[in-house]
Residue frames relative to the residue before (quaternion, step in Angstrom):
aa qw qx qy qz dx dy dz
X 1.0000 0.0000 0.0000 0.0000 0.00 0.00 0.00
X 0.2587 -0.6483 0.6775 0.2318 3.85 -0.86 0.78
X 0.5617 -0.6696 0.4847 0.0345 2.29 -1.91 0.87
X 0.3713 -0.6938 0.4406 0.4320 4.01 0.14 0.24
X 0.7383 -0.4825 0.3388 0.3276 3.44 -1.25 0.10
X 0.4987 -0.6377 0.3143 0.4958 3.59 -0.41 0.65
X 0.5496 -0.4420 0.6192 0.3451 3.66 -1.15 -0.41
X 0.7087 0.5734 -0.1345 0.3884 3.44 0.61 -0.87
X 0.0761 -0.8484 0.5133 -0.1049 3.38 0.37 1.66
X 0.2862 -0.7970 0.5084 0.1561 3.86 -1.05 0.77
X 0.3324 -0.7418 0.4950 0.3069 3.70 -0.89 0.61
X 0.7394 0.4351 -0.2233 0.4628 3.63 1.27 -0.41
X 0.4595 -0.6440 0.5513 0.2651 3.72 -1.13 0.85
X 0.3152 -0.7755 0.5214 0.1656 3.58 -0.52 1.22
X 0.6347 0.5090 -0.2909 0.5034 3.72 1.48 -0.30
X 0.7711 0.4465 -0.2924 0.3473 3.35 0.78 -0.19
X 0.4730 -0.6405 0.5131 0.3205 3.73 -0.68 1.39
X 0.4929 0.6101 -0.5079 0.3561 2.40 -1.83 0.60
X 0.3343 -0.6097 0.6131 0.3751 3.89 -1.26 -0.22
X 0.0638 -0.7053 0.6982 -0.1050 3.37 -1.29 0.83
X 0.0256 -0.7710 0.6363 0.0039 3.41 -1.06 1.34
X 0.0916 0.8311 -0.5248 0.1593 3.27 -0.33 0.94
X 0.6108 -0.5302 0.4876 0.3287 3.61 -2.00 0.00
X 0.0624 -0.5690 0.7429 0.3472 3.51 -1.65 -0.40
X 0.1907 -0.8036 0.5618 -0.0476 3.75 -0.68 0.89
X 0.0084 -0.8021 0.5942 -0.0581 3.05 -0.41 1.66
X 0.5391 -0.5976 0.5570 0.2050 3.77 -0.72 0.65
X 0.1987 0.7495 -0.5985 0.2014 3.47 -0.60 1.43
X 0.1248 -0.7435 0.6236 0.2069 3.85 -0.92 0.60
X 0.0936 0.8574 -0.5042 0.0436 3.67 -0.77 0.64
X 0.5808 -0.6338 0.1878 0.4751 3.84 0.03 0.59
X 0.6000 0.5166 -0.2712 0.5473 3.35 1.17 -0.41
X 0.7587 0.0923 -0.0588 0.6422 4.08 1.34 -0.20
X 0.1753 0.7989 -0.5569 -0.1447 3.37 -0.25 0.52
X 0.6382 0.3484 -0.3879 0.5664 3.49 0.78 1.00
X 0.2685 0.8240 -0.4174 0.2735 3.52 0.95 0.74
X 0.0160 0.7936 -0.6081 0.0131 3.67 -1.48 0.22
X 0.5161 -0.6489 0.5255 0.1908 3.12 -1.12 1.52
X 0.3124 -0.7965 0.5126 -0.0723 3.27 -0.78 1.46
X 0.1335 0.8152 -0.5486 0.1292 3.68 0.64 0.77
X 0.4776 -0.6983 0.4985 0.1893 3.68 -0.73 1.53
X 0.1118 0.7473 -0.6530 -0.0512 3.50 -0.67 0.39
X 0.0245 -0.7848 0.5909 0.1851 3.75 -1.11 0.14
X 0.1634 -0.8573 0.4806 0.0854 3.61 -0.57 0.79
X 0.1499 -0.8634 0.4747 0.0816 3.56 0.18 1.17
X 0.0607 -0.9227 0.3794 0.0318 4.15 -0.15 0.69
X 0.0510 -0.8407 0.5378 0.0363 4.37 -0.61 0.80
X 0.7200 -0.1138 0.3323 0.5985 3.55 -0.03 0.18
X 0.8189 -0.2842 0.3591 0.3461 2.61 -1.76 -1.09
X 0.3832 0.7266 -0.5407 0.1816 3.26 -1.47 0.17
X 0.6172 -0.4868 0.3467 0.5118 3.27 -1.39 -0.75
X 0.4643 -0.6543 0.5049 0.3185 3.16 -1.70 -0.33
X 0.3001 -0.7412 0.5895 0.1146 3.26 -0.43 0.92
X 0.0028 -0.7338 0.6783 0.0368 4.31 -0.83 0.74
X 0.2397 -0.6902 0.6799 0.0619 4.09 -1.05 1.41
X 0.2581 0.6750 -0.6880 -0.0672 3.22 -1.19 0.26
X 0.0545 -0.7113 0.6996 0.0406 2.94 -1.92 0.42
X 0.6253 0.6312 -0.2579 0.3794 3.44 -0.83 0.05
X 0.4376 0.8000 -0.3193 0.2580 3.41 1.45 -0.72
X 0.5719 -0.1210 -0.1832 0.7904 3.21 1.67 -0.10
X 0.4440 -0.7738 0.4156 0.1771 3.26 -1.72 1.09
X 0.6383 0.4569 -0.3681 0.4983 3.45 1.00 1.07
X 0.2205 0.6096 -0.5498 0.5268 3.24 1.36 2.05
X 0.3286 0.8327 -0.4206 -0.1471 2.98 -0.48 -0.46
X 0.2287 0.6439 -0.6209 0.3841 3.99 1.22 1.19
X 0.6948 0.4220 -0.2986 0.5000 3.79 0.81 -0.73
X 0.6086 0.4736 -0.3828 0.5087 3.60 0.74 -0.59
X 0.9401 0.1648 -0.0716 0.2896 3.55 0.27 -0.46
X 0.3999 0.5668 -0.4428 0.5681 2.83 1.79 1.04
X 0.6419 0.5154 -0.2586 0.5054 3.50 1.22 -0.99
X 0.7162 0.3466 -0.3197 0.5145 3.69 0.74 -0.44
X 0.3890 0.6123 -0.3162 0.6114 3.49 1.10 0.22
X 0.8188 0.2982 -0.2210 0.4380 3.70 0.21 -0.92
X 0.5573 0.6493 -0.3078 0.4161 3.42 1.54 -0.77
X 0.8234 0.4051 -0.1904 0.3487 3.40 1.28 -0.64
X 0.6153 0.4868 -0.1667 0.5972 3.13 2.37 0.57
X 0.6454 0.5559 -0.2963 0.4320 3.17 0.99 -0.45
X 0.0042 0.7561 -0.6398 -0.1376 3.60 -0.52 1.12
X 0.7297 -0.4341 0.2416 0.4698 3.11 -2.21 -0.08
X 0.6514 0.6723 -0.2552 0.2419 3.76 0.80 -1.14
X 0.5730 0.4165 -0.3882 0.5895 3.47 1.82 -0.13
X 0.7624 0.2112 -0.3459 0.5045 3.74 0.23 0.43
X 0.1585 -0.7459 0.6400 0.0943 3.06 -2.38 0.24
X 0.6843 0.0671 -0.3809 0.6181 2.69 -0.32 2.17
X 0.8806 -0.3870 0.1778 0.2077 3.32 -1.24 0.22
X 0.1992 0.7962 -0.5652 -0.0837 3.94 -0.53 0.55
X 0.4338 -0.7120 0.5512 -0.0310 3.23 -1.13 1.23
X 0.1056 0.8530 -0.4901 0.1452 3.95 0.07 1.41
X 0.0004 -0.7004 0.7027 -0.1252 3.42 -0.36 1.41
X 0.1711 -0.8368 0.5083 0.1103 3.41 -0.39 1.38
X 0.5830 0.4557 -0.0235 0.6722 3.47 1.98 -0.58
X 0.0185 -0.7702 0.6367 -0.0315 3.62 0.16 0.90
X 0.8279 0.0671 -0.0788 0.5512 4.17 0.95 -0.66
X 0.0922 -0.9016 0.4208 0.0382 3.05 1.00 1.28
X 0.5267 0.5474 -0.4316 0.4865 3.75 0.85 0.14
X 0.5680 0.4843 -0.3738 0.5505 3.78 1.38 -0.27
X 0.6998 0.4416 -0.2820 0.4856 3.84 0.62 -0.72
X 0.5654 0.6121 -0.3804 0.4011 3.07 1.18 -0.49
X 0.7995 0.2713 0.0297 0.5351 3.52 0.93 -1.10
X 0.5865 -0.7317 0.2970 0.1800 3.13 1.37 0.75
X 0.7333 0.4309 -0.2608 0.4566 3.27 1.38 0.33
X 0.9142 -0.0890 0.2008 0.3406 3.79 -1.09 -0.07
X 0.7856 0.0739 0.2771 0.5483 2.38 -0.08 -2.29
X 0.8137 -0.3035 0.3210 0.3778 3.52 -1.25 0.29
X 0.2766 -0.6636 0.6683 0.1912 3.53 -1.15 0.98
X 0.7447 0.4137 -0.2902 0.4360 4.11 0.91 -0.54
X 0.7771 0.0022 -0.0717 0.6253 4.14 1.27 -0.21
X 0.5597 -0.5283 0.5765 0.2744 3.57 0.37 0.75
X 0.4797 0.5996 -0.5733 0.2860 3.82 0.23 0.83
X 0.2189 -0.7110 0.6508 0.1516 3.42 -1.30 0.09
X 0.4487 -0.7469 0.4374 0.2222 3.36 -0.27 1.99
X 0.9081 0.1757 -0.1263 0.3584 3.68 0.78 -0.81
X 0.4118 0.2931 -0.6591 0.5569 2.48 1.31 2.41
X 0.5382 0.7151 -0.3547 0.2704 3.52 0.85 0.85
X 0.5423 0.7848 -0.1752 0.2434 3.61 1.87 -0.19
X 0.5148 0.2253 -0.8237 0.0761 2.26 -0.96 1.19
X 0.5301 -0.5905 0.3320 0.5099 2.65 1.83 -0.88
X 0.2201 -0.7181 0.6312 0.1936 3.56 -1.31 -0.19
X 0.1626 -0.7991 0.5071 0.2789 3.84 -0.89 -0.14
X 0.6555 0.3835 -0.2662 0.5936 3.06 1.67 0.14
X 0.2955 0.7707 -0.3671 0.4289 3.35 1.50 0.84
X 0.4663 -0.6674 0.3418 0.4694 3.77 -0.72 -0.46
X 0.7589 -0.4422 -0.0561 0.4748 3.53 -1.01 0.17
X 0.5856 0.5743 -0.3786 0.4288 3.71 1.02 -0.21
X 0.6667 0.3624 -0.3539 0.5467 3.90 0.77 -0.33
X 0.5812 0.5868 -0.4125 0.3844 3.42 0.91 -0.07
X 0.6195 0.3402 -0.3224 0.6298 3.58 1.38 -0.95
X 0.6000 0.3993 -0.5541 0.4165 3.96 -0.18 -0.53
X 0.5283 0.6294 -0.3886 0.4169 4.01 0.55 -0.69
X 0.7533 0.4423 -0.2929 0.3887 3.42 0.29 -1.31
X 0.5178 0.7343 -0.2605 0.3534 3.03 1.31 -2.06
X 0.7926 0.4926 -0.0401 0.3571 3.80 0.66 -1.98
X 0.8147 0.2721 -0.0889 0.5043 3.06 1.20 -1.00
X 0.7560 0.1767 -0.2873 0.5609 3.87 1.21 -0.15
X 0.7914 0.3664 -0.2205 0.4369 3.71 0.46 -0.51
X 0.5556 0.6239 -0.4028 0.3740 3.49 1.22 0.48
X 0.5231 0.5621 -0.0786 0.6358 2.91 1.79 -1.67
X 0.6070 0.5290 -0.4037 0.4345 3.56 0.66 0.15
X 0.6494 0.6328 -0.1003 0.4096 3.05 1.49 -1.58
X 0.1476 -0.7482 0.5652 0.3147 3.69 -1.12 0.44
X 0.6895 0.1264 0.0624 0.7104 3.42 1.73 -1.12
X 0.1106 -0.7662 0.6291 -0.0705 3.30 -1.43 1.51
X 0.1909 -0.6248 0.7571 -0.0088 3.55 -0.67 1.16
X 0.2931 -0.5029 0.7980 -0.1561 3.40 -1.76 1.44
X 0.1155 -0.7233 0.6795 -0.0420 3.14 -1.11 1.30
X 0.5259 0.7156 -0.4415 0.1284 3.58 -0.76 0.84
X 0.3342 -0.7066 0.6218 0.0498 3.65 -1.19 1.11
X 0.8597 -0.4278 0.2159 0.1770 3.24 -1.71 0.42
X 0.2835 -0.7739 0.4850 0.2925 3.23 1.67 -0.23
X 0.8317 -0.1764 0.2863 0.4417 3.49 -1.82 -0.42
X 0.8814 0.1571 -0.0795 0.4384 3.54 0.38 -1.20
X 0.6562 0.2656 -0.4388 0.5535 4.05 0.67 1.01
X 0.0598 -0.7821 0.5673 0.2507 3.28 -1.27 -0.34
X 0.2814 -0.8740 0.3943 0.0397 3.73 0.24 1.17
X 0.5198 -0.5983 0.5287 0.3039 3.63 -1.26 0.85
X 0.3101 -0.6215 0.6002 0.3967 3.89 -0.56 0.42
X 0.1535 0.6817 -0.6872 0.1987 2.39 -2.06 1.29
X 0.0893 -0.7667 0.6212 0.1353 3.35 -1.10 0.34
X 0.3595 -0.7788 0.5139 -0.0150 3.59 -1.85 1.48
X 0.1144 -0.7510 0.6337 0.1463 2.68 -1.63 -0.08
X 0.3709 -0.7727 0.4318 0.2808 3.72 -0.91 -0.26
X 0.3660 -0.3864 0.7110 0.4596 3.84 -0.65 0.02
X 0.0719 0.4907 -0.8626 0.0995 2.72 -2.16 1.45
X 0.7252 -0.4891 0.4172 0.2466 3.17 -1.89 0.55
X 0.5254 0.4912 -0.2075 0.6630 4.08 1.93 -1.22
X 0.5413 -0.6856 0.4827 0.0633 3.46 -0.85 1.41
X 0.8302 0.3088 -0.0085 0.4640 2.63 0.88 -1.77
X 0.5922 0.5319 -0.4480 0.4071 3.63 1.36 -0.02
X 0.5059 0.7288 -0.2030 0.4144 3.15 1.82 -0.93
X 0.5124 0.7513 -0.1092 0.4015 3.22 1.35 -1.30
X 0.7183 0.5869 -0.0447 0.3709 2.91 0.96 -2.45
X 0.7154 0.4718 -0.1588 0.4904 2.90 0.52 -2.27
X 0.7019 0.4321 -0.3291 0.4608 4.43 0.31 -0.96
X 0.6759 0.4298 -0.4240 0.4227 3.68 0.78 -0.20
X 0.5027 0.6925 -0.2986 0.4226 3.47 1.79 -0.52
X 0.7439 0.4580 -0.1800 0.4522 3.06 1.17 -1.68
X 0.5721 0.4752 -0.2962 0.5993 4.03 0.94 -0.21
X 0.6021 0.5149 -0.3485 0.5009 3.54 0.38 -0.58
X 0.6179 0.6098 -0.4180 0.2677 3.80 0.64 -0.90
X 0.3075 -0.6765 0.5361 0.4006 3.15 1.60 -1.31
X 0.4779 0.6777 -0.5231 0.1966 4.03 0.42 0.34
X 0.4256 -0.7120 0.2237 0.5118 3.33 -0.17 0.72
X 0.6947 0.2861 -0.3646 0.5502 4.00 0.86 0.49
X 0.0644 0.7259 -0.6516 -0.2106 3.62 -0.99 0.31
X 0.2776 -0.8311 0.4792 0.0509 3.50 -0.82 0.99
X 0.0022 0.7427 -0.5972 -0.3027 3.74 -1.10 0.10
X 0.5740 -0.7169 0.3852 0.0901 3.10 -1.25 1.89
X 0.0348 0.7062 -0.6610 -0.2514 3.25 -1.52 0.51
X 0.2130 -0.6741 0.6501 0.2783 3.93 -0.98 0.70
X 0.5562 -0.5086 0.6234 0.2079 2.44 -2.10 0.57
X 0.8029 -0.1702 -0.0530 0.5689 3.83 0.25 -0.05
X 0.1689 -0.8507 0.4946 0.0564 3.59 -0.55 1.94
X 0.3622 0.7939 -0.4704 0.1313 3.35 1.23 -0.35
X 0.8074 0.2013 -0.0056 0.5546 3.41 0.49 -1.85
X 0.4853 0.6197 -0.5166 0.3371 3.75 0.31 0.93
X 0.7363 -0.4367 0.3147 0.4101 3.51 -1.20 0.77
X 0.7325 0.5479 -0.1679 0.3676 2.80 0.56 -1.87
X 0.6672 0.4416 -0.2978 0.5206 3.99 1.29 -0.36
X 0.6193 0.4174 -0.4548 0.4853 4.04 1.22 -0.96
X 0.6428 0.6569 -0.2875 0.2696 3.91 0.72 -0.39
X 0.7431 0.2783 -0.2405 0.5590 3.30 1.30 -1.15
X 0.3309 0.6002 -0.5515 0.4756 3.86 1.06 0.05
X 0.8456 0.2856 -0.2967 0.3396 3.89 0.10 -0.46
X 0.7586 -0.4906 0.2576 0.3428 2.95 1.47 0.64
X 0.6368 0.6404 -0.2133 0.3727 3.34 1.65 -0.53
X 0.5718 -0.6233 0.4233 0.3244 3.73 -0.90 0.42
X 0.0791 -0.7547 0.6512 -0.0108 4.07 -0.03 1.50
X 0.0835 0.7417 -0.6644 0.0383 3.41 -1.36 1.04
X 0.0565 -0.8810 0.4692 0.0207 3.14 0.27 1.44
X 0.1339 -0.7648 0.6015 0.1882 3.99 -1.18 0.18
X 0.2231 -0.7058 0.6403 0.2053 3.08 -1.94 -0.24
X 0.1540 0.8591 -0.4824 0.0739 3.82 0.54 0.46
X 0.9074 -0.1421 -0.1063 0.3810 3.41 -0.18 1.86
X 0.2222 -0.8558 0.4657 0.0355 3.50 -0.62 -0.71
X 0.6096 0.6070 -0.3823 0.3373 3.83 -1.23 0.11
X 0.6018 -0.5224 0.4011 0.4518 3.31 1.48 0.37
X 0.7356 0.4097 -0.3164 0.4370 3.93 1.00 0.27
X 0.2857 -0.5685 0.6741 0.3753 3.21 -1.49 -1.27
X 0.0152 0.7690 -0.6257 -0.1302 3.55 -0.86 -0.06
X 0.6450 -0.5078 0.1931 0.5375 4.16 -0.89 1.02
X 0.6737 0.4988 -0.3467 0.4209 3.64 0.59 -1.30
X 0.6097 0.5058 -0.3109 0.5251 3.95 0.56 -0.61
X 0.5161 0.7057 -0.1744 0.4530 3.12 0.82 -0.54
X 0.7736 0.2536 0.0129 0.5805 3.10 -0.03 -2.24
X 0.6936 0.4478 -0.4303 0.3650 3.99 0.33 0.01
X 0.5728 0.5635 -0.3406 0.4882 3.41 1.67 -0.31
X 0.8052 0.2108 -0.2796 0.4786 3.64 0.93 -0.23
X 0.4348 0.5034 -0.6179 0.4192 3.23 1.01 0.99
X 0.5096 0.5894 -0.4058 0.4777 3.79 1.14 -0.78
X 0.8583 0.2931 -0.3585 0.2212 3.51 -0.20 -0.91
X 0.3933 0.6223 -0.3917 0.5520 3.12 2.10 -0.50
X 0.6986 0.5212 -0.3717 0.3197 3.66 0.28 -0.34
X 0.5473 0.6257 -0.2566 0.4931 3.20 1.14 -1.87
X 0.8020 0.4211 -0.2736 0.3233 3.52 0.02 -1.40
X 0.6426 0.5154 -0.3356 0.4570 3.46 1.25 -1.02
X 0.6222 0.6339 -0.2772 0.3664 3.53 0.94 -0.96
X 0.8309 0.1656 -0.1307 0.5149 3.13 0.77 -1.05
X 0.6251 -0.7268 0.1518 0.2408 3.58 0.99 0.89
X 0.3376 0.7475 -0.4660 0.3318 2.82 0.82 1.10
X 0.7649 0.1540 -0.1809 0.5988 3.41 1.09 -0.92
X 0.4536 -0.6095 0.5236 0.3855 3.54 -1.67 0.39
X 0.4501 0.6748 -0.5560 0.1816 3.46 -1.57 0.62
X 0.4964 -0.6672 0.3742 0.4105 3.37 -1.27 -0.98
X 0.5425 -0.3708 0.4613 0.5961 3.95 -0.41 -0.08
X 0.4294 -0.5014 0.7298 0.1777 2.95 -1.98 0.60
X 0.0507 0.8032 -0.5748 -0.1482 3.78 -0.86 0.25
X 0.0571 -0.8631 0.3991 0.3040 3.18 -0.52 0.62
X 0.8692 -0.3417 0.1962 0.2986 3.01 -1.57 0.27
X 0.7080 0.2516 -0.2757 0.5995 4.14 0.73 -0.55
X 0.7383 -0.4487 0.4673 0.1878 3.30 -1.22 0.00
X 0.3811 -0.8676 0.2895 0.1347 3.31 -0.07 0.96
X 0.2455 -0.7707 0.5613 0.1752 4.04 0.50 1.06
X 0.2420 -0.6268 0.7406 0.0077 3.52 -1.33 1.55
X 0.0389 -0.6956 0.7080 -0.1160 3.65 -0.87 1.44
X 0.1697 -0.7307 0.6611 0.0152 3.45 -1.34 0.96
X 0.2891 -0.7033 0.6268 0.1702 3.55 -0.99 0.71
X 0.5389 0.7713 -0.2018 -0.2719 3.21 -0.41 -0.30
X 0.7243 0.3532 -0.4144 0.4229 3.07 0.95 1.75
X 0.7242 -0.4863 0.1994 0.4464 3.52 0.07 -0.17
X 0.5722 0.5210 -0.4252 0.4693 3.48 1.67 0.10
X 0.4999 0.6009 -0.5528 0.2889 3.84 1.03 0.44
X 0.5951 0.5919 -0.3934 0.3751 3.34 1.55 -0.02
X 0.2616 -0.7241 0.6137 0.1749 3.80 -1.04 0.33
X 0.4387 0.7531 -0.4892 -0.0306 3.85 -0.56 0.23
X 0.7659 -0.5188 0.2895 0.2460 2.60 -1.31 1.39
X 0.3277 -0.7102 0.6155 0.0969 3.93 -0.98 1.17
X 0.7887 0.4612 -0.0231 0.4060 3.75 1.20 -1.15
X 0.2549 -0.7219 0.5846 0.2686 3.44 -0.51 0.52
X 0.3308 0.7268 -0.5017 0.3325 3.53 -1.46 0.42
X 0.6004 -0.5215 0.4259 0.4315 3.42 -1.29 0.49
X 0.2898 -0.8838 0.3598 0.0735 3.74 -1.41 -0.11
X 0.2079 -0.8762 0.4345 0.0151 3.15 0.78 1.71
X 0.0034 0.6558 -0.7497 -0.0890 4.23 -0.79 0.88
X 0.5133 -0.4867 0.7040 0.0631 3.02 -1.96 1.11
X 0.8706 0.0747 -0.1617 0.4586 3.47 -0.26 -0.02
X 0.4216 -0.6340 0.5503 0.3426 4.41 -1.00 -0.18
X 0.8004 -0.3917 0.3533 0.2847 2.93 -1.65 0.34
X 0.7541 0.2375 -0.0578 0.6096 3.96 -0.39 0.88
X 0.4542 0.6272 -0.4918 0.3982 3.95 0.99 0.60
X 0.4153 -0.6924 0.5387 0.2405 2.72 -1.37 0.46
X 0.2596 -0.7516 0.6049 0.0416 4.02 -0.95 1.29
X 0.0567 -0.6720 0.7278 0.1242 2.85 -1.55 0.53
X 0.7654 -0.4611 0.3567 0.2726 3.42 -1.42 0.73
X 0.8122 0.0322 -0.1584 0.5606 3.86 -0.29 1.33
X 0.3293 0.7315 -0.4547 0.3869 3.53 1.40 0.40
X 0.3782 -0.6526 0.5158 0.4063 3.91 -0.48 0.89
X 0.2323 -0.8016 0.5293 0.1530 3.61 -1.32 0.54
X 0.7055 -0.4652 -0.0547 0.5319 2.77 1.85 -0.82
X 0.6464 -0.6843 0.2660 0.2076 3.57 -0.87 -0.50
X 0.1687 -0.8482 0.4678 0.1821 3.77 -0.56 0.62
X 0.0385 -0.8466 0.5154 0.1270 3.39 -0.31 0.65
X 0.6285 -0.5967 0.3622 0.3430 3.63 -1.21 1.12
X 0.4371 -0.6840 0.5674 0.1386 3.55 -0.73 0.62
X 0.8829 0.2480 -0.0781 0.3910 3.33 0.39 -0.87
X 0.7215 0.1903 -0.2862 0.6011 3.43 1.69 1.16
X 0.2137 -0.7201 0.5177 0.4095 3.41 -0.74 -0.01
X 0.5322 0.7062 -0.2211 0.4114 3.58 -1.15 -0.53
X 0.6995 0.1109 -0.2908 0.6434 3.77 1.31 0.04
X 0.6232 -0.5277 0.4349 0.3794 3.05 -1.72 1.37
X 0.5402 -0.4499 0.5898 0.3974 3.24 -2.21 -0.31
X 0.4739 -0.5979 0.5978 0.2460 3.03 -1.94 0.18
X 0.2110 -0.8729 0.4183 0.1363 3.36 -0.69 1.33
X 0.4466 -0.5794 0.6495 0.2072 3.60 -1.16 0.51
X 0.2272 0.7086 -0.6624 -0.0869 2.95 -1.57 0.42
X 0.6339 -0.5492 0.3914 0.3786 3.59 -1.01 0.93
X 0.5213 -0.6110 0.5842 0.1168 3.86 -1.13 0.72
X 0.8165 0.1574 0.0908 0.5480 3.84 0.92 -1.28
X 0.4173 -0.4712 0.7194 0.2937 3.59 -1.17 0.26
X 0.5318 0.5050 -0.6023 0.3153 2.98 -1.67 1.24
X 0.7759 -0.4126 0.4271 0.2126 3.05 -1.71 -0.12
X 0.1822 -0.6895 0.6882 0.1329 3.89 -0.39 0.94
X 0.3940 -0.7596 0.4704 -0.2158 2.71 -0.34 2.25
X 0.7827 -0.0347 0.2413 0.5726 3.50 1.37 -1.37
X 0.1321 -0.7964 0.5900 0.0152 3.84 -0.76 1.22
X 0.6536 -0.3706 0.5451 0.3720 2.94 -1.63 -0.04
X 0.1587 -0.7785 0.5475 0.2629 3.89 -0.97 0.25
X 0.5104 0.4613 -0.3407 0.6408 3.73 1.12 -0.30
X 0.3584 -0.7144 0.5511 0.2397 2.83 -1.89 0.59
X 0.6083 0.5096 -0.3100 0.5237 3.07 1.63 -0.08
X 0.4076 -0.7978 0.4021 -0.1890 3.11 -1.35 1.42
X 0.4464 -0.8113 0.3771 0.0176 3.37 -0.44 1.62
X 0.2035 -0.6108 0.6045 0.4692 3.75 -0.63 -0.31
X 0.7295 0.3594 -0.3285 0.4804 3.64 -0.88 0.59
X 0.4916 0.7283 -0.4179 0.2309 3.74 1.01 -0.27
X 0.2635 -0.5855 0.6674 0.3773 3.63 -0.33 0.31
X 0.0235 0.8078 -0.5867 -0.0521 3.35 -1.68 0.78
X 0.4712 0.1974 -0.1679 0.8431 3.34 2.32 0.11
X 0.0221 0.5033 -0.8614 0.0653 2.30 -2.69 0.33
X 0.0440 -0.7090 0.6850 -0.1616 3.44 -0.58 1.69
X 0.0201 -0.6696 0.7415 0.0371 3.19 -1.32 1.29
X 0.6088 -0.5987 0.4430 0.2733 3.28 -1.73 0.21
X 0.1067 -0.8572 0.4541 0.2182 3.64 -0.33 0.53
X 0.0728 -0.8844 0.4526 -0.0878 3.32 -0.63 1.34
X 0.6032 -0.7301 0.0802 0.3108 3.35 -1.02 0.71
X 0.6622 0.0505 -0.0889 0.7423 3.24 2.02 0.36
X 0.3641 -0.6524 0.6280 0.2179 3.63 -1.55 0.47
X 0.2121 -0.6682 0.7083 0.0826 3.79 -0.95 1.12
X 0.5613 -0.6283 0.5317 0.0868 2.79 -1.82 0.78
């Protein structure tokens, strides 16, 4: 079955050099507008030939090293430092940034449980739609900016995934080291179906996905490792002229690979961790603890880590969910194959 045409109309000419700041404009009626439209900023910088470079950030709107490194770059980047095309959505669900949270301030969606999308969907499958079907296919390589939001806080890094294409697989892990974060990792998700990071490589395209900190903020150093990364990404994969950024420590190769690097939490209750962010674990080592809320007098429930490795990722609240991720242990190894 085809799909109708997005909804999702552009103020800028993606063919035309040059720097262009402009809208995506989706059509929305809402009691407060009833001729209204979601205004998502987009800026499209253009050289001749070349590749196409797609930025995002925002993908949930309570990141915000991608949100504000990309708007930041939108207001420096000219055409003459690149060749061919870069593409900067600093706000992929701008109704989440809008309201400072996750998910959507207009339908409770989560854009990156929202892929492929729909166009006759609501207003979040409507942007993951567009995203999949016109501005991917534009794209040769896409980098995805995102950190821990309100409720994780995450070692920087940049990822990749095991794919089935050797050589796309190949691509995307030389992409993810190249950023320069002090960890580059190859990722395992818990559920890849409906995430960017799956409507992208299905077309064949280079996905370089991050995580660079967390707690609902930004902080200068979180900050300053996101725009050495994208300054990297771009230089790496030829789009812009220059040199890598290196940074200064050594770079820690961390492998995920299966679903026991996650911990989550079985217990409600307050949440004691045993160790900080970027420790080293060993296998049956307590990680941490849940105490009962609603008595005093009964021990905590203890956690213990599954694998040797690196706590990679925490809980950011101290309060605690069943279902809550509250670790993430990756393996640290002495290089990442392709």
């Amino acid at each position: 079955m085809s799909l109708r045409p997005s909804p999702i109309s552009t103020t800028v000419d993606f063919d035309r050099d040059g720097v262009q700041h402009g809208y995506l404009k989706l059509p929305i009626s809402t009691d407060e507008s009833a001729w209204g439209a979601v205004m998502i900023p987009v800026s499209v910088i253009k050289n001749g030939e070349g590749p196409t470079a797609l930025l995002t950030g925002g993908n949930h709107g309570d990141e915000y090293e991608g949100i504000t490194a990309l708007l930041k770059l939108t207001t420096t980047l000219e055409a003459a430092q690149i060749q061919g095309r870069v593409i900067i959505v600093p706000m992929m669900n701008l109704p989440a940034a809008r309201a400072g949270k996750r998910t959507s301030g207009l339908d409770q969606g989560n854009l990156n449980r929202s892929f492929p999308g729909n166009p006759d969907g609501n207003v979040t499958e409507q942007i993951a739609d567009y995203f999949t079907r016109y501005l991917v296919p534009l794209s040769d390589v896409v980098l995805d900016l995102h950190s821990g939001g309100r409720t994780l806080d995450i070692i920087p890094f940049a990822a990749s995934h095991r794919l089935d294409n050797a050589d796309q697989q190949r691509q995307a892990l030389e992409g993810a080291i190249a950023f320069g974060a002090p960890a580059a990792m190859m990722m395992f998700e818990l559920d890849a179906a409906k995430l960017f990071d799956t409507a992208v490589e299905s077309q064949g395209k280079i996905f370089v996905a991050t995580e660079l900190g967390g707690g609902g903020t930004s902080t200068p150093q979180s900050v300053a490792i996101t725009e050495r990364g994208i300054h990297n990404f771009l230089v790496h994969y030829g789009v812009m002229k220059g040199e890598l950024q290196t940074p200064e420590e050594p770079q820690t190769y961390i492998d995920m690979p299966d679903a026991s690097c996650y911990v989550q939490s079985e217990h409600e209750g307050v949440l004691e961790l045993t160790l900080a962010l970027g420790e080293k674990v060993e296998a049956g080592q307590v990680i941490a603890r849940v105490y009962d809320m609603t008595r005093c007098g009964v021990a905590p429930v203890e956690y213990h880590a599954q694998r040797d490795g690196l706590l990679v990722a925490r809980r950011f609240p101290a309060q605690v969910k069943m279902g809550d991720t509250i670790a993430v242990i990756g393996a640290i190894v002495d290089r990442l194959d392709a």
